[in-house]
Steps between C-alpha positions, in 0.01 A plus 500: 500500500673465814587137468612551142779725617541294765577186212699743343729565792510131529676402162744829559605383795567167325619657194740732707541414822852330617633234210408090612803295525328194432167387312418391845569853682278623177219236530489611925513885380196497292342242723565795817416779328184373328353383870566809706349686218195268488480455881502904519213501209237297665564670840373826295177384494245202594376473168809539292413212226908387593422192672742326606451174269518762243855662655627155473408450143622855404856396695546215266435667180782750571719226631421290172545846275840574664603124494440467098711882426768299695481130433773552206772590713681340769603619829805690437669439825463114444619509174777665603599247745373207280537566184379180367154536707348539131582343168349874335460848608142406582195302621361443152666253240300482138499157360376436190182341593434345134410144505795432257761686701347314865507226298134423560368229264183472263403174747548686828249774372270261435506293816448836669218592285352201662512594855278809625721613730833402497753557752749749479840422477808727580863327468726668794842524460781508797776567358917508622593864402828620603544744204222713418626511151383155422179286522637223761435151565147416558519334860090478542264455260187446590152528348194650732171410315211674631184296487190672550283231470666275739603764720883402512817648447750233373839509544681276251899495545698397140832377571754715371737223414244324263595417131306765268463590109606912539382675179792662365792281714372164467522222758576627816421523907179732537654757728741582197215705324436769735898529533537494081214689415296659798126400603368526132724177417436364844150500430511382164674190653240429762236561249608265245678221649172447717214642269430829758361844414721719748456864383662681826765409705638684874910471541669577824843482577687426852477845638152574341371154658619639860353824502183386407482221730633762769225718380249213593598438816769204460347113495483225723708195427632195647848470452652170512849444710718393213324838282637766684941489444380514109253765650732730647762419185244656261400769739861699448382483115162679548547890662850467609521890602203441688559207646557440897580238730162456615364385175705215533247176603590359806251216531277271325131478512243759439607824508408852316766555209538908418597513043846425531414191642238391316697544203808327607252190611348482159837427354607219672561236263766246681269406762268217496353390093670820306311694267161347596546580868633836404165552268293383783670772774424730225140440500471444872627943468279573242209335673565685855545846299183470326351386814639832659347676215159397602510639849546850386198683466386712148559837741878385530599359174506832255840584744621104496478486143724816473777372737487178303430531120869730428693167590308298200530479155163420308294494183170581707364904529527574855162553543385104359742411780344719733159326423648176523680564848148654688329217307718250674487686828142529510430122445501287765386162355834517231665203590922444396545170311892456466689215231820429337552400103666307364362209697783252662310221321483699192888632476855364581811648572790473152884664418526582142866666432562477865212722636205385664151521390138439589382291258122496492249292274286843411234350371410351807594770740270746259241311595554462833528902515174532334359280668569713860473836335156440307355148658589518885617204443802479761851326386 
């Protein structure tokens, strides 16, 4: 009876205690409030049945509770000073997940059919928002395959530049779907230009990408001399309220890089081999967040995942992500396999009416996708 009203007091306080400016500030309320009252509980007595394994869990299940009420809403002071930190009011996006409208074919059912576990693939989009009115360029696009059976996570970079069929604007560079028609005709392109069944997708823009890179701790990068003057240039792009002398990077080698940063490296293009170094410093990010990922324990990510999940757009329930997040963190055998398609071999560079394309034999680089995603087959 006692620790009933005790609960009770707990989720007033919550309820109607002193208004959280942030999900973070909310996340660390609960998270306060929740452990002095469950610290003061098992003091009571030395047989309360509150262990404190089971404190923990109980923690978590509020944090999880208040994080789905409030996954479809954005921080409202970060919207305010970024208005394109979301392409919609929300977390959640509904696609149409029908085979026809993913563009999912008869033969790529049945070569899944085939396999008893296939991976999981997820197309991620970064995308160059400066309106929040509009869907944007698609600067990344990536596809993360889970493999359960191999134990990898593959990261497989598609060139935005690269010479496409687009369902509903014909012949055109890749990227041009998400900014035409969003993530369901972004995904329709990926899925039937190189015979994939994508059914989610995760979109982040600039200022999304920083916070949540902020939010997990920054990443460790080598930056190369002639990198960091296109660095800095794309740095005054990313946060410019917000952004302060000291970001600026001073020297070359490995160093930590805070969001802003990372960002700004990620979009270097006129450095080194273009677009495929570009895709590769994109992976090299992706690779050291997910790696950051893993070193947070399943006590600590209920609160990440609410700092992080208002600054991305997705087709997944918060809760699947959840799952797939203290999956990830909770395996350490999962190894990161990175690649790049179209294949050099396997694409050239072309002008048709005076732009420039990535023209890519896609028979070939299908196959070559396939075989990393589903063989292990390197390129």
């Amino acid at each position: 009876y006692a620790s009933y009203h005790r609960w009770r007091g707990c989720f007033f306080f919550i309820s109607f205690g002193k208004k959280p400016k942030s999900y973070t500030d909310l996340a660390g309320h609960v998270n306060q409030t929740i452990s002095v009252l469950l610290s003061y509980t098992c003091r009571q007595s030395r047989n309360s049945i509150l262990t404190y394994s089971k404190a923990i869990k109980m923690r978590n299940l509020v944090l999880i509770i208040v994080l789905i009420l409030n996954s479809f809403q954005a921080n409202s002071q970060d919207i305010e000073k970024h208005p394109a930190s979301l392409s919609s009011p929300g977390l959640k996006y509904d696609l149409d997940k029908s085979n026809a409208a993913l563009g999912i074919s008869s033969g790529v059912l049945s070569r899944l059919a085939a396999l008893e576990k296939p991976p999981l693939n997820i197309a991620v989009f970064g995308v160059d928002r400066r309106d929040n009115k509009v869907y944007g360029n698609a600067d990344m696009i990536m596809i993360i395959s889970l493999d359960q059976v191999s134990k990898q996570i593959k990261l497989s970079s598609i060139l935005r530049d690269t010479y496409v069929n687009i369902n509903g604007l014909g012949m055109d560079k890749i990227n041009a779907a998400f900014a035409t028609g969003g993530p369901q005709m972004a995904i329709r392109a990926l899925n039937e230009n190189f015979s994939m069944d994508i059914r989610d997708f995760l979109s982040l823009d600039f200022f999304g990408s920083a916070k949540i890179i902020d939010a997990l701790g920054g990443v460790t990068i080598t930056v190369k001399k002639e990198e960091i003057p296109n660095l800095n240039r794309y740095l005054k792009e990313i946060g410019p309220a917000e952004l302060m002398a000291s970001d600026e990077i001073q020297h070359e080698g490995l160093q930590k890089l805070n969001g802003r940063q990372a960002v700004a490296y990620t979009r270097i293009r006129y450095v080194g081999n273009a677009d495929y170094e570009r895709t590769e410093r994109q992976r090299k990010v992706m690779s050291a967040l997910l790696e950051n990922v893993r070193t947070f324990n399943s006590e600590a990510l209920p609160a990440l995942a609410m700092q992080i999940f208002p600054y991305m757009v997705t087709s997944i329930p918060p809760m699947t992500l959840f799952k797939l997040g203290s999956d990830f963190s909770n395996s350490k055998n999962i190894r990161l396999e990175p690649a790049m398609f179209p294949l050099a071999k396997e694409s050239k560079g072309v002008f048709i009416d005076g732009l420039w394309y990535l023209s890519a034999d896609l028979k070939a680089t299908t196959n070559s996708l396939h075989n990393f995603i589903y063989k292990n087959i390197k390129p």
